[in-house]
C-alpha positions as a Python dict, from the first residue, in 0.01 Angstrom:
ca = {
    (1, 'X'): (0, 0, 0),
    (2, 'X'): (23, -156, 352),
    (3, 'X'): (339, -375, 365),
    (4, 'X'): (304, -584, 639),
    (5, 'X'): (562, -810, 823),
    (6, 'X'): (436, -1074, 1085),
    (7, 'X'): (641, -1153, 1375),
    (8, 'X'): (481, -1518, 1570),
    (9, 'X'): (664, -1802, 1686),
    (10, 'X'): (381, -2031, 1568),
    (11, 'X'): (416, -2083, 1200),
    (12, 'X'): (-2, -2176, 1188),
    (13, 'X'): (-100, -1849, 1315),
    (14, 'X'): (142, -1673, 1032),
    (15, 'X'): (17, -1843, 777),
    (16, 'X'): (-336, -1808, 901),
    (17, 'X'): (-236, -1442, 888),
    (18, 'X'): (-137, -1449, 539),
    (19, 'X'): (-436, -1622, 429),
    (20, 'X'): (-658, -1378, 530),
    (21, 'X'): (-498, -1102, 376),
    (22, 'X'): (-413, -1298, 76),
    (23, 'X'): (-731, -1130, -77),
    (24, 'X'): (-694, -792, 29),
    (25, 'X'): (-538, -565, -261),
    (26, 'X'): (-373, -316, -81),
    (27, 'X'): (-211, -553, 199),
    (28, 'X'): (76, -715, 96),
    (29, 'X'): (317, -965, 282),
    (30, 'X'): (664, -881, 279),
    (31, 'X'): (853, -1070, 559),
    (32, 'X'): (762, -1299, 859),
    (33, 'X'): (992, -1390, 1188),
    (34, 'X'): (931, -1628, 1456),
    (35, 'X'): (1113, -1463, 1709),
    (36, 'X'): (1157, -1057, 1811),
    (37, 'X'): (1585, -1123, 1782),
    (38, 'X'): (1471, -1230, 1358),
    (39, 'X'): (1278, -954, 1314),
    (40, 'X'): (1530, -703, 1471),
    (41, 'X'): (1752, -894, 1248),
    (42, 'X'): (1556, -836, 929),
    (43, 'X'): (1433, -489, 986),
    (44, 'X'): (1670, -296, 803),
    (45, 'X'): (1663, -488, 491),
    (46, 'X'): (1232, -453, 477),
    (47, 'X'): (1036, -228, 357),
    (48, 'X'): (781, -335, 601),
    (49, 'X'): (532, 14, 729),
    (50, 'X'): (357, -180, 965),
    (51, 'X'): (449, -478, 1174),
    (52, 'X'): (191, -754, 1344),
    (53, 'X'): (382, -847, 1645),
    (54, 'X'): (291, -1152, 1853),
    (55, 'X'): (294, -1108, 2265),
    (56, 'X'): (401, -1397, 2379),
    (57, 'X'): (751, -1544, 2213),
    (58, 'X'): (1062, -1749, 2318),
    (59, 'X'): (1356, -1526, 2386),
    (60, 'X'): (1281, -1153, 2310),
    (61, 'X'): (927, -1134, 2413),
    (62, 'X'): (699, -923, 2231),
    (63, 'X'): (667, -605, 2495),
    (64, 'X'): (1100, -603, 2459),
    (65, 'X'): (1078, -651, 2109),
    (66, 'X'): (828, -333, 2111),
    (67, 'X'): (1078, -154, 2321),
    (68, 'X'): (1360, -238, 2081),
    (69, 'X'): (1128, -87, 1772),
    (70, 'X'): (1056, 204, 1918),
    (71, 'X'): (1414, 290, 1989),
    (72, 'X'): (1508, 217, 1596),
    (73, 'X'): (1171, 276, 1403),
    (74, 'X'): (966, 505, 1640),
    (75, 'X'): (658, 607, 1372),
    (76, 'X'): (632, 203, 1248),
    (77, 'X'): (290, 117, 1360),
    (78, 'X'): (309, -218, 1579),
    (79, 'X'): (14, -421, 1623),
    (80, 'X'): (-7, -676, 1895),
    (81, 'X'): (-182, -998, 1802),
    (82, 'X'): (-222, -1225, 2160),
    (83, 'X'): (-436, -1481, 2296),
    (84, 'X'): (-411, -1269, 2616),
    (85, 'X'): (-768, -1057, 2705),
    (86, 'X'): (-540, -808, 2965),
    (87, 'X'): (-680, -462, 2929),
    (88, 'X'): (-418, -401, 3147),
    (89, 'X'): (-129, -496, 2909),
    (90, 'X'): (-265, -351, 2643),
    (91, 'X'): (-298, -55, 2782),
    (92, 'X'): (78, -71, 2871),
    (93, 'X'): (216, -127, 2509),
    (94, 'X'): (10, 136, 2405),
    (95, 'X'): (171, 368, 2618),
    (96, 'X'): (474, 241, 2541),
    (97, 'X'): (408, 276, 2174),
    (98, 'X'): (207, 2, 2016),
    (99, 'X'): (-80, 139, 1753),
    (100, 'X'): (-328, -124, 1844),
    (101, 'X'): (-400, -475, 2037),
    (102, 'X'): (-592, -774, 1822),
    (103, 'X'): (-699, -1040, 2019),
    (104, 'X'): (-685, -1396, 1818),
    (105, 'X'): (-1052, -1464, 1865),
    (106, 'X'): (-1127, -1106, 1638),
    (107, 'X'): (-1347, -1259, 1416),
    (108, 'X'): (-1117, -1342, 1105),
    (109, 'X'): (-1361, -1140, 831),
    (110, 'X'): (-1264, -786, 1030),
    (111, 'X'): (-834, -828, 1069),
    (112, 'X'): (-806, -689, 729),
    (113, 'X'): (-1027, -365, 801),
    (114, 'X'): (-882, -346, 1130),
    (115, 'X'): (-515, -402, 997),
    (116, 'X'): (-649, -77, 726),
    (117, 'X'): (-783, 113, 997),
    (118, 'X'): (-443, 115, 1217),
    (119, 'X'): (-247, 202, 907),
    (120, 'X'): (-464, 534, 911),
    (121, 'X'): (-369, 622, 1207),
    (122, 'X'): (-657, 491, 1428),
    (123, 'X'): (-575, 332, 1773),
    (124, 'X'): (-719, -19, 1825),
    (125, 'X'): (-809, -280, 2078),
    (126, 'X'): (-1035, -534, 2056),
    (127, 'X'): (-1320, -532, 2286),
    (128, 'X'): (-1273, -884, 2376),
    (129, 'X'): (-1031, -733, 2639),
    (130, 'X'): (-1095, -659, 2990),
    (131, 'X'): (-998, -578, 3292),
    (132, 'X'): (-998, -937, 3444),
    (133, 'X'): (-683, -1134, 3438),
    (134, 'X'): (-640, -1452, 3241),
    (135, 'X'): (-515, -1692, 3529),
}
């Protein structure tokens, strides 16, 4: 069973989130934070084994927040779920750590296989990303 805890400051995308997987059998919801500082709050009292982390967050940004779960929970598989297309950064949290990079436009019938697919083990990142900047 994948038990999955969301981590977005915008409450539309985590309950966009939710109703995606809603469906999915072996994907089950159990917490959600808008901010890295509630989910570092929260961790220890979840049974979360995989995390869907958003990039871009007030406060404790999501590349600090990685930083901060890899010092406390170093085989929990963090996903990245941005609007942001940077290669580049993904690249970067990978190295630091991440298991995979979702980009928001992933068409919404593959985040569950994807989400599956990470929790074996597999490495992700969308192929909407490139190389270009988004400025």
């Amino acid at each position: 069973m994948i038990k999955l805890f969301i981590v977005d400051d915008h409450v539309l995308i985590r309950e966009g989130i939710k109703d995606v997987i809603d469906e999915a059998e072996d994907i089950q919801i159990v917490g959600e934070a808008a901010t890295g500082e509630e989910l570092l709050g929260q961790l220890n009292s979840t049974d979360a084994n995989m995390i869907i982390l958003d990039l871009s967050m007030p406060g404790m940004g999501g590349k600090e927040t990685l930083l901060e779960l890899m010092d406390k929970k170093p085989s929990l598989p963090i996903v990245f779920f941005s609007m942001h297309h940077d290669r580049t950064m993904a690249d970067q949290l990978l190295d630091i750590g991440a298991a995979g990079y979702i980009t928001k436009d992933t068409d919404i019938n593959d985040i569950v296989d994807i989400i599956r697919r990470i929790h074996c083990g597999e490495i992700y990142i969308s192929p909407t990303t490139s190389f270009d900047f988004d400025f």
